[in-house]
N, C-alpha and C positions, 0 to 999 in steps of 0.2 A: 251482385251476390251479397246477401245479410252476413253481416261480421258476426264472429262466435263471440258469446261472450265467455272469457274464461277466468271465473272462480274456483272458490277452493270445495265446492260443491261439484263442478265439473270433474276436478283432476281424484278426488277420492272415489267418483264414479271411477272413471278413465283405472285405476288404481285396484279397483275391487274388480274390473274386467281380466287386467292383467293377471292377479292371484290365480284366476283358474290354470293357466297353463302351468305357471309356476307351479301349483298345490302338486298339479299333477306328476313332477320332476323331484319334487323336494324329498318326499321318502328315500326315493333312490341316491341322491348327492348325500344325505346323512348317512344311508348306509357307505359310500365310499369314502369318506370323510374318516369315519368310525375307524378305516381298516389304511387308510393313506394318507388323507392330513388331520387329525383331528384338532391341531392348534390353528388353522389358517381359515375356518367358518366362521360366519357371525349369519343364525338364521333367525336371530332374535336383537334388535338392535339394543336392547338393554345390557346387551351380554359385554358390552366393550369396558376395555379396563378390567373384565374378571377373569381368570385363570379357567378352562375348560374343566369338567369331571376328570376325574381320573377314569380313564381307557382302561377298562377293562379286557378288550376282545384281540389285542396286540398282544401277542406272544412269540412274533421274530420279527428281527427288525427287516427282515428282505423285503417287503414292499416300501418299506421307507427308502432303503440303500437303490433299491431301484427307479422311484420315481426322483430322490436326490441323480443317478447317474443318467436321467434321462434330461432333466432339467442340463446337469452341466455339458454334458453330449449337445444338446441344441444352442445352449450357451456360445461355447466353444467353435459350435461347429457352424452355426447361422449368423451368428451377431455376436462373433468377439471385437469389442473395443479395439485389440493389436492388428486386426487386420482391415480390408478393404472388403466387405461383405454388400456394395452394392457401388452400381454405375449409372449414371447419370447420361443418356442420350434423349434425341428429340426425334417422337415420334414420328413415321414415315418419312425419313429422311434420309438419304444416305451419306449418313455420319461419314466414310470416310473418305468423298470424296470435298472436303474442305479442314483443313488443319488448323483455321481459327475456331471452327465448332468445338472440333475435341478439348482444343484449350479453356472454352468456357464450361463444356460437360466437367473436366476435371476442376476447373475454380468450383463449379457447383457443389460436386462432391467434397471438396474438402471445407467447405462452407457446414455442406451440412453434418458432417464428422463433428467440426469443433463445435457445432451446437448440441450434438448428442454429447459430447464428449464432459461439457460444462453443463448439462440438465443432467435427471438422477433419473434418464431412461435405464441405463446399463445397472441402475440399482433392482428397479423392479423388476426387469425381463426374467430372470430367473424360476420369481415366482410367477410370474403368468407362465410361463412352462410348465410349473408344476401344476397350474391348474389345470391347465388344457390338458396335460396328459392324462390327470387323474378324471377330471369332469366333462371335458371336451369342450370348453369355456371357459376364458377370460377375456374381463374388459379394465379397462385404466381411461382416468380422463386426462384429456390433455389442453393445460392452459396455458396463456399467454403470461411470460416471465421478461420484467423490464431486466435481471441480469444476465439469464440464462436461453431465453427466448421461449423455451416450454420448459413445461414443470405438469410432471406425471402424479397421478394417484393411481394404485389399486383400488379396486372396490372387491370386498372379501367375498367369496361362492357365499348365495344366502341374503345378501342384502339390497340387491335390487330383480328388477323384475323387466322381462324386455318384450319389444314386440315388431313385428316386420313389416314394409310395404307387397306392393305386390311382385316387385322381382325378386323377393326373399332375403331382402338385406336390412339388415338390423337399423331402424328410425326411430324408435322408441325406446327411453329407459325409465326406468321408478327408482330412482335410491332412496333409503330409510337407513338415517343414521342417528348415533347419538353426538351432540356436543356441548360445550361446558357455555353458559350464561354467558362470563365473559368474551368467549370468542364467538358468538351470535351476535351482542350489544356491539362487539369492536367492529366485526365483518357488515353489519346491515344498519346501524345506526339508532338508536333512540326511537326516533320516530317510525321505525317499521317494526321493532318487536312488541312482545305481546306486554302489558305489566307485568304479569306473573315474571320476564324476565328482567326486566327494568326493577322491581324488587326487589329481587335477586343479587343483581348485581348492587344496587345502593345499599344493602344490608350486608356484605360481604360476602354472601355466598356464590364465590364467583365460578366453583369448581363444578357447579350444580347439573346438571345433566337435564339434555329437554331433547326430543325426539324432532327431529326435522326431516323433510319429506323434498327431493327435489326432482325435478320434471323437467325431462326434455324432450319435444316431439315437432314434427314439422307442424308449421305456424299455419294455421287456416286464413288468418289474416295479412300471409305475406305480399307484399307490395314492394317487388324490386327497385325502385328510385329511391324510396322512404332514405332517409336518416336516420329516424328512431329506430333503436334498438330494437324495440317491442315488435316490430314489423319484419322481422329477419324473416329468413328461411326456416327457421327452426327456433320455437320459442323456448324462454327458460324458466320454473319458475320456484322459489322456495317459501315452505310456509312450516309454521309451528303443526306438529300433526294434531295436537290436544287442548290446540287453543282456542278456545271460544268464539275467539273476535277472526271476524271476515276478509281477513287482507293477508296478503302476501309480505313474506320477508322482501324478497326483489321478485321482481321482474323486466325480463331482459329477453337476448334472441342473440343468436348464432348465425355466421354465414355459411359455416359447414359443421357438418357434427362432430361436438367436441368430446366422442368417446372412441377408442381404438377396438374392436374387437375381433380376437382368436375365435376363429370359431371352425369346430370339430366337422364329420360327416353329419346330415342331418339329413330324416328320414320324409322325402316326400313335403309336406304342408308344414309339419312339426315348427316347432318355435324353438325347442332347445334340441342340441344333439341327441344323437343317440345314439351314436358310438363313436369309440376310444377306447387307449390302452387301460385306463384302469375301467373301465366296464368288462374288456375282454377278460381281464388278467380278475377280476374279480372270485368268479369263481372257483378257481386255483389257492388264491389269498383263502379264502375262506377252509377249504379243504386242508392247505398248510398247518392255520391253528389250529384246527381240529386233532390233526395227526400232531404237531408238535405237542399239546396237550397228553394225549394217550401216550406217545413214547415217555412223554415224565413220567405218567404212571408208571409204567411197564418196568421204568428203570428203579424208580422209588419202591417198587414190590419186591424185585432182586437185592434189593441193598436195605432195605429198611421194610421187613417183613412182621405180620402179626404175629406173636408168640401163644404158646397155648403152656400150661401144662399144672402141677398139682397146685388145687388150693392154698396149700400150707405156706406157696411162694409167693404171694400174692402183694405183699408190699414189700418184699425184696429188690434193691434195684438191680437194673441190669449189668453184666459185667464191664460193657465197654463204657459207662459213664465213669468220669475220674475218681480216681478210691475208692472204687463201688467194685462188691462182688455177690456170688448167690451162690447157693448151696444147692446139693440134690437134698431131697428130704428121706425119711427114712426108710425109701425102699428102691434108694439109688436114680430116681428120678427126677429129671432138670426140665429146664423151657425148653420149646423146639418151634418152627414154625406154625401154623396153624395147615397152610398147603405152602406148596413148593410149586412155583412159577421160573419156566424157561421160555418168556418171549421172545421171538424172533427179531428182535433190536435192528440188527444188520440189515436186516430187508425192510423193514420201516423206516430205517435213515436213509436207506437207496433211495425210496418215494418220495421223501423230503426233501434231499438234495434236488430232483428229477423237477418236483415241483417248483422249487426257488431258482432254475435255470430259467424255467417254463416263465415261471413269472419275469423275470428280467428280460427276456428274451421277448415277450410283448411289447416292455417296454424299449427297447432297439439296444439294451445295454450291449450287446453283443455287436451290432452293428460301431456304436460308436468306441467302444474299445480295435476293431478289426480294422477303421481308417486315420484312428491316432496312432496306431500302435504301428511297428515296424510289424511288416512280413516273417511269417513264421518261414526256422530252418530249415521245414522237411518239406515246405512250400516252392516250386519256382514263382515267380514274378506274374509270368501267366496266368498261373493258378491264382492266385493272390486278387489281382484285376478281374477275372471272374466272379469271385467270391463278392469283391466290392459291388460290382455290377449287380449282381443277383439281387442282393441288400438292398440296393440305393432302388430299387424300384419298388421294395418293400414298403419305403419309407416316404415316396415320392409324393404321396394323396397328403399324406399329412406337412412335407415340407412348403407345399403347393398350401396348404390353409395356412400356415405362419407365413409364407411370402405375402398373401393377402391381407393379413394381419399390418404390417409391416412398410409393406405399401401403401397403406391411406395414413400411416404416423409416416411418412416420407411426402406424401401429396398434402395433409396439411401445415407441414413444415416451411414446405415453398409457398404455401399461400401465405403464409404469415411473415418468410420473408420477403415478398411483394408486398404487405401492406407495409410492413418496414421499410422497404425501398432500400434493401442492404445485398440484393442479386448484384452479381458482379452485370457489367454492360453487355447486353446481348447483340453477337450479329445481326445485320439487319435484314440478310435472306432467312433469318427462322423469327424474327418475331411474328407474335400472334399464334407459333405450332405449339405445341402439346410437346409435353415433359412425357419420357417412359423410364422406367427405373428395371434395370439388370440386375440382377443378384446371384454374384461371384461368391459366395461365401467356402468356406470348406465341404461342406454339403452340394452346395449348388455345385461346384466344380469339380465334385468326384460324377456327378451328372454328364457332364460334361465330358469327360474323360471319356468317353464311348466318340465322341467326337474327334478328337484331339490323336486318340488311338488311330483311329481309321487314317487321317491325315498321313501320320508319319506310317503308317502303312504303305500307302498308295504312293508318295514322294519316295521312299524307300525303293520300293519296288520296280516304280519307272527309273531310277536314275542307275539299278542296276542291270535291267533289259536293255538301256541303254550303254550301257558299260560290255554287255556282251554280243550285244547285235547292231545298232544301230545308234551311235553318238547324238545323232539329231533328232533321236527319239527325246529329249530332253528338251526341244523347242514343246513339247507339248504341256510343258509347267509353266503356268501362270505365276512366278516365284512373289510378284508383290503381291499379287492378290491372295498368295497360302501365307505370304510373314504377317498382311494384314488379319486375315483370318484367325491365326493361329496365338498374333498378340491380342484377340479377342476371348477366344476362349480363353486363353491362359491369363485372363486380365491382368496386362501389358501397360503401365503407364501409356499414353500416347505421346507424351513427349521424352518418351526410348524412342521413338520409332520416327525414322525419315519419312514426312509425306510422298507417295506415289510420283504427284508431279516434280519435287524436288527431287526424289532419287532418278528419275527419269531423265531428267537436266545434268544429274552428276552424272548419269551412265552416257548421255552423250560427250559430255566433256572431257570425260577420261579416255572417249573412242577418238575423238578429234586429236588430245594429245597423244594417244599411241599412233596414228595413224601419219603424224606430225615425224616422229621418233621416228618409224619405219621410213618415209620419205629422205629422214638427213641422213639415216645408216647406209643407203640405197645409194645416196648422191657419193658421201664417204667413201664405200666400196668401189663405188667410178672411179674416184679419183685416183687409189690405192692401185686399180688396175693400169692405168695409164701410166703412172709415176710407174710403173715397173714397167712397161713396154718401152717408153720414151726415156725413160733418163729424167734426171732432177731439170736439164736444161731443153731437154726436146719439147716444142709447142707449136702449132699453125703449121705450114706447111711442111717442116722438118717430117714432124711426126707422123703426119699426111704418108708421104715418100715414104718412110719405117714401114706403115705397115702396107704398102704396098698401093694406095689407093688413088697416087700419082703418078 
């Protein structure tokens, strides 16, 4: 097969392919932008380092306060830092019939905790929330950190371009960024920038701003043995966008792709979503300004009306300005309105209110306030767990796209500590299986809770049928296999938890020693009766004769 050749003539093709999907999407993200993040685009890479226009079309902060309460909702509730928001098992295996396994699942996990913990994931998750709520898309890159092991970027809504294979998973990105002279010459070296930047920096202008273009897509030329970089799986490449001369800043290759991406519902073939809660909540937001608008008028007509009345008063000032008064003129006539407006206020603010619930409540604000928050008074418990339930199914499409998310910045994490060679030592009945990753977060385990419920349902239930009809109706619980189960769901350190076979071993040991006890109290009580029949001195045939059997 003939090797591609790949210039900077290629990837500006490859580039001008991609803009059509994009062109087609980009109307829409500035209009949500406008009305949800207007400081967090860049659809122009010139635009970095400059302050946004002034926003006009924002006139209540509710769609901020809810895309902020949806961000920290998933925060909080998928990937808090304070908690254990994923577990580490090996696929198709049955983890809990060996308890050196569990022990290397949990070294894993806390493996990979203290390297999220030390990299500035937990910095950007936030905003990638906010974008996917608002846009139904984000992506961040992720690289290799000699301190930290990975080291995240954002890429802003706007500044790249992407595209898919055929099982519709995102292989391709465009970024267009700007960066300053000197950190081009420092990152790529003398000899790969263009003059124009090598000038730059020898002349002091080292703050100077130059458009760069980078490219990542799977490598036509790959060649799994190769060494070279260039032959990866995915090749990588950077170039000046407006530079004249024909070479690349670097080129390089990936052995797995090195971008994370959120990604929303998407329609069919599509390339970008096309839906999420700021698309849904969209036209509510719009409808809001609008009405908040008209009620200012409404209320600035009642309080601050047009005056009408004789010529004569014409540069008289008003009364209520300070030290200021006005006269009737001479035939007793003063200012007065021009008309008299009594808008309907109250029911215009009902709408608005109605509206700003509507909006939050898109965005799950109402959900994540209902499983942080304590159970209402006038609620029981029941209720309560229903109400959750209902919710979390609301919620479950899009928590399912962030576990997605999530799961390949966990699957390249472990590849990276494999090439490290910093995995703690694996058993040697799962080498060579496949890593699967569970995730217990606060979300996920209010999921769960339908499970968990049923359990102590059914355990409830039989041990009190049993309590009223038949005691042996209790031989029909499997009791390790529900504490196994139930310290699964409720993710259970496993070392709380006795292995199977060793509590097995303790259960027989403690039957042997009561069994032991019964046998000496048994012999004891012989003796005790004897000693009463015979006397402290009757024994052998005395006692024989006593009781008559001589």
């Amino acid at each position: 097969m003939e090797k591609t050749e790949y210039s900077k003539k290629y990837f500006n093709s490859r580039r001008a392919e991609l803009d059509i999907a994009y062109n087609a999407i980009k109307a829409d993200w500035q209009e949500l932008a406008d009305y949800f993040l207007p400081r967090s685009v860049r659809f122009l890479a010139r635009n970095v380092n400059k302050q946004p226009v002034k926003n006009k079309k924002i006139k209540d902060s509710t769609p901020l306060v809810a895309v902020r309460n949806f961000s920290s909702g998933m925060m909080s509730g998928a990937t808090s830092p304070a908690t254990n928001w994923f577990k580490v098992k090996v696929k198709n295996y049955r983890q809990e019939s060996s308890y050196e396994i569990k022990i290397w699942c949990s070294e894993v996990e806390n493996l990979f905790r203290d390297i999220f913990n030390s990299s500035n994931l937990y910095r950007i998750l936030p905003s990638v929330y906010k974008q996917l709520g608002v846009f139904g898309i984000s992506v961040f890159s992720m690289l290799s950190d000699e301190a930290s092991i990975l080291r995240c970027q954002l890429l802003p809504i706007g500044s790249y371009r992407i595209a898919k294979n055929y099982k519709g998973e995102i292989d391709t990105i465009c970024r267009v960024y700007m960066d300053t002279a000197k950190n081009i010459y420092d990152k790529f070296g003398e000899n790969n920038v263009s003059r124009e930047v090598i000038n730059a920096v020898k002349s002091g202008r080292f703050e100077e701003l130059y458009e760069i273009v980078h490219f990542v897509e799977p490598n036509k030329n790959f060649m799994p043995n190769s060494v070279w970089a260039e032959d990866k799986e995915f090749i990588s490449v950077y170039y000046e966008a407006n530079s004249e001369e024909n070479k690349f800043l670097s080129k390089s290759g990936f052995d797995k792709f090195p971008y994370a991406v959120f990604e929303s519902e998407v329609n069919g073939e599509d390339v970008y979503p096309s839906e999420c809660p700021g698309i849904n909540a969209l036209p509510d937001v719009k409808q809001l300004m609008s009405m908040v608008i008209d009620e200012g008028k409404a209320v600035k007509k009642m309080i601050s009306p047009t005056y009408k009345g004789p010529a004569s008063l014409k540069n008289k000032k008003m009364i209520d300005a300070p030290a200021a008064f006005i006269e009737e003129d001479e035939n007793g006539r003063g200012l007065s309105p021009i008309y008299e407006v009594n808008p309907r206020v109250l029911e215009v603010d009902s709408i608005i209110e109605k509206l700003k619930e509507s909006i939050k409540e898109i965005f799950y604000n109402d959900l994540f306030s209902m499983i942080l928050n304590t159970a209402e008074r006038t609620r029981t418990a029941t209720e309560v767990n229903e109400l959750k339930e209902e919710k979390m199914v609301l919620l479950s499409p899009l928590l399912q796209q962030i576990h997605n998310g999530l799961n390949y910045v966990i699957d390249w994490v472990f590849q990276e500590c494999i090439n490290l060679n910093i995995l703690p030592e694996a058993p040697a009945e799962i080498m060579g299986a496949n890593m699967d990753i569970e995730f217990v977060s606060t979300l996920a385990q209010a999921q769960k809770a339908v499970k968990i419920s049923a359990m102590e349902r059914f355990t409830t239930f039989t041990i009190n049928l049993a309590q009223a009809l038949e005691p042996s109706l209790r031989n029909k619980l499997n009791a390790n296999k529900i504490i196994d189960d139930y310290a699964e769901f409720a993710n259970i350190s496993p070392e709380q938890i006795i292995p199977t076979k060793q509590a097995e071993k303790l259960k027989q040991k403690n039957e042997e020693a009561q069994s032991q006890k019964q046998a000496m109290e048994q012999i004891k009580e012989g003796s005790e009766i004897i000693k009463n029949l015979g006397g402290t001195d009757s024994y052998g045939s005395d006692l024989l004769s006593r009781l008559g059997l001589v």
